[in-house]
C-alpha positions in Angstrom: 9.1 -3.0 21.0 7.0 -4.3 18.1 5.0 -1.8 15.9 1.4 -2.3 16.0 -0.9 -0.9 13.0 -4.2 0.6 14.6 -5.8 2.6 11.7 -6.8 2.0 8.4 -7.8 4.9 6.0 -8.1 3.8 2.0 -8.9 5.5 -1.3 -9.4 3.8 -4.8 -11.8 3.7 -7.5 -14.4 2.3 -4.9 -14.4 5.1 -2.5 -12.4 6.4 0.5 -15.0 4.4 3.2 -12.8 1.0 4.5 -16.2 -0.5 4.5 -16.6 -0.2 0.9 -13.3 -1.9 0.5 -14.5 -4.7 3.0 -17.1 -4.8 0.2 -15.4 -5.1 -2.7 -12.9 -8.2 -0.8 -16.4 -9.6 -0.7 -17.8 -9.0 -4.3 -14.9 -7.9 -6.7 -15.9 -5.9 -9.8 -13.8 -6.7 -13.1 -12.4 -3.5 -14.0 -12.4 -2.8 -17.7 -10.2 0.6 -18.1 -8.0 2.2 -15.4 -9.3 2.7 -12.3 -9.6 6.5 -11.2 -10.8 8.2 -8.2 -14.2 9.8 -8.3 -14.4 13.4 -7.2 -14.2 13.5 -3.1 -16.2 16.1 -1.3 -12.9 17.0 0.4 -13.9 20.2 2.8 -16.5 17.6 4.2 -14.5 14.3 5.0 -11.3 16.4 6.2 -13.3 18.9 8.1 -10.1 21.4 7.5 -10.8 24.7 5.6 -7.9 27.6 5.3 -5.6 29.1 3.2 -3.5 26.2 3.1 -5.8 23.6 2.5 -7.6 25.3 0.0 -4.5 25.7 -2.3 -4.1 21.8 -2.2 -3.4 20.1 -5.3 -5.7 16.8 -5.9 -2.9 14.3 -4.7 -2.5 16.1 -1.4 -6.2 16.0 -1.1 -6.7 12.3 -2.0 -3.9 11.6 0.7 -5.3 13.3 3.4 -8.5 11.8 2.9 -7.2 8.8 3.6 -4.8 10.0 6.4 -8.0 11.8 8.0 -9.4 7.7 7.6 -6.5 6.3 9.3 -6.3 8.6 12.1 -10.3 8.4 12.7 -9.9 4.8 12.8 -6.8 4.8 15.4 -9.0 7.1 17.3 -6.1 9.7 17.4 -6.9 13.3 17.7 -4.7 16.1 16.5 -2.5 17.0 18.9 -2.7 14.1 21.1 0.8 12.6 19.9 4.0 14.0 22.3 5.9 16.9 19.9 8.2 15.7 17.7 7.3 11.8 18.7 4.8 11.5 15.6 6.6 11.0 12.3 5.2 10.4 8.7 6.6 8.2 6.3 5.0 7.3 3.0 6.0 6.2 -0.7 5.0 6.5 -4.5 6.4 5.7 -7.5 5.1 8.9 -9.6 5.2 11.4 -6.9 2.6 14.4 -8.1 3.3 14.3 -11.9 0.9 16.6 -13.1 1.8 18.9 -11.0 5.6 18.4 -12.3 4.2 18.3 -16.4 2.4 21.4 -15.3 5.2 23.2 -14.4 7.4 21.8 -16.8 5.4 23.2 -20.0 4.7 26.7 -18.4 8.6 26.8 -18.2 9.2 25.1 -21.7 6.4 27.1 -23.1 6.6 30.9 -21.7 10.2 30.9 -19.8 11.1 31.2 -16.3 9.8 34.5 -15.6 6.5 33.2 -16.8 6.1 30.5 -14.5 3.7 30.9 -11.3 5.9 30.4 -8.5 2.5 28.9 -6.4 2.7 26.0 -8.8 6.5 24.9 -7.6 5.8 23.5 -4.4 3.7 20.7 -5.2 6.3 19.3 -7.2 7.8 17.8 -4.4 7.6 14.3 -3.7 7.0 14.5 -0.4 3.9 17.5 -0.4 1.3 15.3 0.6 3.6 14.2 3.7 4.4 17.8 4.5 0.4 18.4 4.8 -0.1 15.6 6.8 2.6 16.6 9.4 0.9 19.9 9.5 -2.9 18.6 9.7 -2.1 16.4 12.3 1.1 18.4 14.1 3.2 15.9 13.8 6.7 17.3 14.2 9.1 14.2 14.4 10.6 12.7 11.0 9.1 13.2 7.5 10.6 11.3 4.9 9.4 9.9 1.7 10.2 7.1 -0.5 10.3 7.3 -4.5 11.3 3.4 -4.6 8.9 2.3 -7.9 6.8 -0.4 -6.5 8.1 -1.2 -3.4 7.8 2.4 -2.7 5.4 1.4 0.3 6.9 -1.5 1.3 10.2 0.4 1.8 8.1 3.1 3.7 6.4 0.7 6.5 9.3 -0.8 7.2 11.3 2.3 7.7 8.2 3.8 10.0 8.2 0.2 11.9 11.7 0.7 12.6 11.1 4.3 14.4 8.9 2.4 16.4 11.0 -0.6 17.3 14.3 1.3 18.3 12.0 4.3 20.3 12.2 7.4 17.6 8.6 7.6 17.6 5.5 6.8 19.5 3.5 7.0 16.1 3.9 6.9 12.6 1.4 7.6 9.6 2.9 5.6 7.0 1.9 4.1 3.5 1.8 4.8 -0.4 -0.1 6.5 -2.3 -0.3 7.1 -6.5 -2.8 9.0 -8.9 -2.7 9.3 -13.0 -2.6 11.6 -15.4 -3.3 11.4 -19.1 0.1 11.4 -20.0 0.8 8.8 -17.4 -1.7 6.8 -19.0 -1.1 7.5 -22.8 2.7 6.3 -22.1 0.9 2.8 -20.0 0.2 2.1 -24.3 -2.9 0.4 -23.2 -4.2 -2.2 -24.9 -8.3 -1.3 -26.3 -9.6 -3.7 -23.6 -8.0 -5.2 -20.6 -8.8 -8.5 -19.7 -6.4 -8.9 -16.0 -6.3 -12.5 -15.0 -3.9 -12.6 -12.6 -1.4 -16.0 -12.5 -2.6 -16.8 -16.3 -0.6 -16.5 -19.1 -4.7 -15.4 -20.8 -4.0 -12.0 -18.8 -3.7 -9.3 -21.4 -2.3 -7.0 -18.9 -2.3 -5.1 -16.0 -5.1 -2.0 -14.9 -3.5 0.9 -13.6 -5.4 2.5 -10.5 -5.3 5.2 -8.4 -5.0 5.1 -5.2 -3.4 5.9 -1.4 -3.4 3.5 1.4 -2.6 5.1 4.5 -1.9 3.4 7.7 -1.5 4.4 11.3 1.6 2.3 13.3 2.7 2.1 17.1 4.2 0.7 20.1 2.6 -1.9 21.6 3.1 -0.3 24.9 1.8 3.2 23.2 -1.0 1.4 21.8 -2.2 -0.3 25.1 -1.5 2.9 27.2 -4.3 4.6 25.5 -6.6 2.1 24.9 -6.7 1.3 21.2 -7.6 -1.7 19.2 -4.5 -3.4 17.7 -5.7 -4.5 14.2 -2.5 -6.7 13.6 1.4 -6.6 14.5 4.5 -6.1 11.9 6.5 -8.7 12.2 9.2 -7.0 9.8 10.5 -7.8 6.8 13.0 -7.2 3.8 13.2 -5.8 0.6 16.7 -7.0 -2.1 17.2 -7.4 -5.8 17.7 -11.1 -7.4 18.3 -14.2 -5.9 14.7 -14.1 -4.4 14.0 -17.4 -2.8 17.4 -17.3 -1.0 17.0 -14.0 -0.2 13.4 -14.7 1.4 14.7 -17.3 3.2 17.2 -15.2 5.0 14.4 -12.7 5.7 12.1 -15.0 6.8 14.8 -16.5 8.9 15.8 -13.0 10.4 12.4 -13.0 12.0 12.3 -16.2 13.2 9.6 -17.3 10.8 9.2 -19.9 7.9 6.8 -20.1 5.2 4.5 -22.9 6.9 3.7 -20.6 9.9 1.9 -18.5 7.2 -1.4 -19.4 6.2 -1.9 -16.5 4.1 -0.3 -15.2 0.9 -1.0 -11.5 -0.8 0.8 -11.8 -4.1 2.1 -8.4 -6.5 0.3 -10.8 -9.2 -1.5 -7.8 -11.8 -2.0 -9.5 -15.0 1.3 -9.1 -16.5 1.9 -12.5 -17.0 5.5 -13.0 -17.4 6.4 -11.3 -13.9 3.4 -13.6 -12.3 4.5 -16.7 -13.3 8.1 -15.3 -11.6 6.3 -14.5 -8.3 4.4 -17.7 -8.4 7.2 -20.0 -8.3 9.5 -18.6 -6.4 7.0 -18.4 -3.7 5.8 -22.3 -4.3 9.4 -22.9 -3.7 9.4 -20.9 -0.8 6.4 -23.1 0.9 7.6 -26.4 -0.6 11.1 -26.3 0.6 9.4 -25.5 4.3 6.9 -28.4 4.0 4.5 -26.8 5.0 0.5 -26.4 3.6 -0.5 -24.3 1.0 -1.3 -21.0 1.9 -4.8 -19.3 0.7 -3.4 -16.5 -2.3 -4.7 -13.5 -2.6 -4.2 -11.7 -5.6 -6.1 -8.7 -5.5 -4.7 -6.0 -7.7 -7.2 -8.2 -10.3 -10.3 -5.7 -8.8 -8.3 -3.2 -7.1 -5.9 -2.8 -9.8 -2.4 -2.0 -9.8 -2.1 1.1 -7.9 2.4 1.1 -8.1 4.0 2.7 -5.2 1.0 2.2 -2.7 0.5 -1.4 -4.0 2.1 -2.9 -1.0 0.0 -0.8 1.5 -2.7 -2.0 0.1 -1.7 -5.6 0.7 -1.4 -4.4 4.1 -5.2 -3.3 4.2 -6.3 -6.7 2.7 -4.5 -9.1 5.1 -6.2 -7.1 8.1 -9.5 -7.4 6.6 -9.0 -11.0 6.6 -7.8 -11.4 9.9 -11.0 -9.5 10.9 -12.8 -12.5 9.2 -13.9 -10.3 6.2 -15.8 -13.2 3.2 -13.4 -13.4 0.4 -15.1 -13.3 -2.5 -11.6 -13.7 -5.0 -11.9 -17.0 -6.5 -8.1 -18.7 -6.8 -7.1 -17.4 -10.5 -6.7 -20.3 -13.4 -3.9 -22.1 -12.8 -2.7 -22.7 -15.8 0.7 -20.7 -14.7 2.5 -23.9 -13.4 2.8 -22.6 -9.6 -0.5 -21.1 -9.0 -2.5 -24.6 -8.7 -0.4 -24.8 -5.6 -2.3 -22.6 -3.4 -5.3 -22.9 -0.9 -8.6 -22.1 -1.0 -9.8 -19.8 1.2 -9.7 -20.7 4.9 -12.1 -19.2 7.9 -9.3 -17.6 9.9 -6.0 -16.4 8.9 -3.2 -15.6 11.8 0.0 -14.8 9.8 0.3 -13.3 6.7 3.3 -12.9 4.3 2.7 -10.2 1.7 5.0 -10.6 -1.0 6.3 -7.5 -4.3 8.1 -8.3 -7.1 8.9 -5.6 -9.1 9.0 -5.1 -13.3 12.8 -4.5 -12.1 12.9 -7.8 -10.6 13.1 -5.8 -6.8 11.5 -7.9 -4.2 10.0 -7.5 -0.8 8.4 -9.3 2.0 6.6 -8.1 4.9 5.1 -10.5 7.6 1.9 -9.6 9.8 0.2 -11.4 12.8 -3.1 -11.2 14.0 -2.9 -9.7 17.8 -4.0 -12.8 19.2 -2.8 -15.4 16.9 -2.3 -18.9 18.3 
């Protein structure tokens, strides 16, 4: 029973609209400072106003917007998921922070009869998944990752397997991650950012903001009620060192090799150290199969490097080129030894492997398939 991702819903410094994402695949903007959300007319694009929603701290609220985009493009009303067979499971690497700072100084500051017990809750990691159970009543597993930057990956993998071994008929999975000044302030930035991802030029990385939600189902689920399958999980792994043996084994595990994939989303963000790791342990990866270069996509360069939903966002990309978006991302200077290796971009892509590689030197791999690859 293979999971099939049917919705899409995305929010970054762009917008929370998957067509302006479309957009930006097809003219990238150079970012020059970290990327942040603009305000969101929230009440208006979730459509949900009570008590509960109106207490919502601004990470809750930039999930569900994207939830609310997901589920609107899965064409899945509340309520229309069996109780307790719809599950949510997402990732981040910061969880909500400011809420956390905030309550940590009102108890530092004024003592622990001081503090406003209203502002504990949202110190959970997992508050934005408890509102999306509630908004869209599901009532099966909720469970949250807090993995660094694999936080996402670690998430859709985990939802995938409630769908393969029957837990769940649907799963709302993902990562999401916002900023905060002291977030920022401890990034030690440098004045300006010039990201180059796969050059040793790059001066660094641009934090973003964002969440990346997705919406993942049986096939049979999927096809019982009529919705589009955007593209199929495969599956995939996540391990620490030894990463072209290990990617082997996971590729291996799936009965795929690197030459059935014709399409690469790298973690490359500018930091140039870590890119130049990714970059030739994947060119190792193809080489050793002997097969054609894939096309790379690096595209934390203009979405920036959004951490724990990173890997969701790969997600979002590979579908948009499956769906034949244009690519506008030119392949980066490959003056890193391994990034002259790859493909230009092609007119159709059927499989894609999405690769992480973690500050930590943690690695992942998912692997996705158009519906009706050849």
């Amino acid at each position: 029973m293979r999971a099939a991702i049917t919705g899409i819903g995305l929010v970054g410094h762009w917008g929370h609209e998957y067509a302006e994402f479309i957009n930006l695949l097809k003219e990238p903007k150079k970012l020059n400072k970290p990327a942040l959300i603009p305000e969101l007319d929230f009440f208006s694009i979730v459509g949900t106003k009570n008590k509960r929603t109106k207490k919502m701290e601004r990470l809750s609220r930039v999930v569900s917007v994207a939830a609310k985009g997901a589920m609107n493009d899965a064409a899945l009303e509340k309520g229309a998921v069996a109780a307790g067979r719809g599950a949510v499971v997402t990732g981040s690497s910061f969880g909500a922070l400011d809420s956390i700072l905030t309550f940590h100084r009102q108890l530092e500051t004024d003592g622990p009869s001081s503090v406003n017990p209203n502002v504990f809750p949202p110190t959970s990691h997992n508050v934005a998944g408890g509102h999306l159970s509630i908004e869209f009543a599901f009532s099966g597993p909720l469970i949250h990752f807090a993995s660094g930057s694999l936080s996402a990956e670690q998430a859709i993998l985990y939802a995938s397997d409630l769908i393969e071994t029957g837990r769940a008929d649907v799963v709302i999975t993902g990562g999401w991650d916002i900023l905060c000044d002291d977030l920022i302030s401890n990034f030690a930035l440098p004045e300006s950012i010039d990201c180059k991802p796969l050059s040793p030029n790059s001066t660094g990385m641009h934090p973003a903001e964002g969440a990346a939600i997705l919406v993942i189902e049986s096939e049979e689920h999927a096809q019982n009620r009529g919705a589009k399958v955007k593209a199929l999980l495969e599956g995939g792994s996540t391990w620490t060192k030894e990463h072209f043996e290990k990617s082997k084994e996971a590729l291996a595990k799936l009965s795929v090799t690197a030459k059935d994939c014709d399409l690469l989303c790298s973690s490359a963000n500018g930091l140039p150290e870590k890119d130049e790791r990714e970059a030739s342990w994947l060119r190792k990866l193809f080489v050793s199969d002997e097969g054609e270069a894939p096309t790379l996509m690096a595209s934390r360069s203009f979405i920036g490097e959004t951490f724990g939903a990173g890997g969701a966002f790969d997600v979002a990309t590979a579908i948009a080129l499956f769906e034949q978006a244009e690519q506008g991302f030119v392949v980066p200077n490959p003056s890193v030894p391994s990034a002259g290796y790859f493909a230009p971009a092609k007119d159709r892509y059927n499989r894609a492997l999405l690769s992480n590689l973690s500050q930590d030197d943690e690695a992942s791999l998912l692997v996705l398939s158009r519906p009706t690859a050849e």
